[in-house]
N, C-alpha and C positions, 0 to 999 in steps of 0.2 A: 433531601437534595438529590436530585435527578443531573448523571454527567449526559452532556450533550452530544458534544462535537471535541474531534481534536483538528486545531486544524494548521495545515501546511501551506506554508508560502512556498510557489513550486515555479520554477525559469518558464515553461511553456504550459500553458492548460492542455493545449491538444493532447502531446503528447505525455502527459499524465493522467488525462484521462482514459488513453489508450489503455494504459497500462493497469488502473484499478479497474477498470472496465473489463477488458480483455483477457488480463493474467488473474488479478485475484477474484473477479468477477461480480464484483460492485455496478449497483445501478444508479445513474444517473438521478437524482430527484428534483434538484432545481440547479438551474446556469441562469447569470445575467451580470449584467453591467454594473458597476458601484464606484460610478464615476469614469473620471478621462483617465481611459488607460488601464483601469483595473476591472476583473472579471472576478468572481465565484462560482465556482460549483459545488453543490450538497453532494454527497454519495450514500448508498449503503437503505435497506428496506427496513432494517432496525433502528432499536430505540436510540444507538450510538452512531452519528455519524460521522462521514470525513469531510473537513471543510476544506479545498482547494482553492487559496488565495493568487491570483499572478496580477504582478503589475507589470506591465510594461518597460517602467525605468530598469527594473531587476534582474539583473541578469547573475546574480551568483544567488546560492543557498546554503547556509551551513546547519545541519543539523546536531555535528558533533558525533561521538561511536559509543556512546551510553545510551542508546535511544533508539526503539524499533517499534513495530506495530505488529502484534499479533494475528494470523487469521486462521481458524482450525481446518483443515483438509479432511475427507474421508479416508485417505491414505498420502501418506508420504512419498510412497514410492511412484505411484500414478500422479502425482504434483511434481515430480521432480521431474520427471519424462515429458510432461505436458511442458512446463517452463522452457527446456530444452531447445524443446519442435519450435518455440517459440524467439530461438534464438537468445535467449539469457542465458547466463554465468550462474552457477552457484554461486553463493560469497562464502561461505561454509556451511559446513555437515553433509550430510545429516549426522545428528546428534541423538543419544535414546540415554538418558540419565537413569532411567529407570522404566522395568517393563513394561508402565501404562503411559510412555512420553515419547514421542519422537516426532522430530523436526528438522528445518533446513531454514537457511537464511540467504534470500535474493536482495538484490538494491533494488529503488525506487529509480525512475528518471532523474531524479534530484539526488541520486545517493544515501537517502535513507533506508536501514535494514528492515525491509518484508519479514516476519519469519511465519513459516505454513509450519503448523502441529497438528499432530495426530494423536488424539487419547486412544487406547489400546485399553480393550475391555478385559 
């Protein structure tokens, strides 16, 4: 069994897509209509990727605070400075558990936890 897609129902496409686009730096694969009111977007060049659900009617999203989406960075400390320039919050960390881990956790537009890690060789 092959996993796919995980996917989020999100208040605005646009501006969610900004934000995997722009911040975590996801591409676009496929956008289009799926009826009156609802849009999707695919993201992401690999074999996993993110489905962005918006309808129209929706206007809240609960994701809950057990629940984030991993994405590795080449460094931690140059993600965090980038994020920054880009006007976001940490939500916490950075975090290093141990010498080959470290990480930091942003929100989504929707309030879901981003978290960027860095494996240390």
């Amino acid at each position: 069994m092959k996993f796919c897609w995980s996917t989020l129902i999100v208040k605005n496409l646009d501006e969610s897509l900004k934000f995997y686009t722009d911040i975590v730096g996801l591409s676009v694969g496929r956008r289009f209509n799926a009826g009156p009111g609802t849009e999707i977007a695919f993201l992401g060049d690999g074999e996993t990727k993110i489905e962005l659900i918006c309808n129209g009617d929706s206007k809240e999203v609960s994701y809950g605070q057990d629940i984030s989406l991993g994405f590795e960075v080449k460094s931690v400390d140059e993600m965090i400075t980038f994020v920054k320039e880009k006007g976001l919050d940490i939500y916490s960390g950075p975090f290093q558990p141990n010498p080959h881990t470290k990480f930091f956790y942003v929100l989504d537009p929707n309030g879901l936890k981003i978290q960027f890690v860095e494996n240390i060789q």
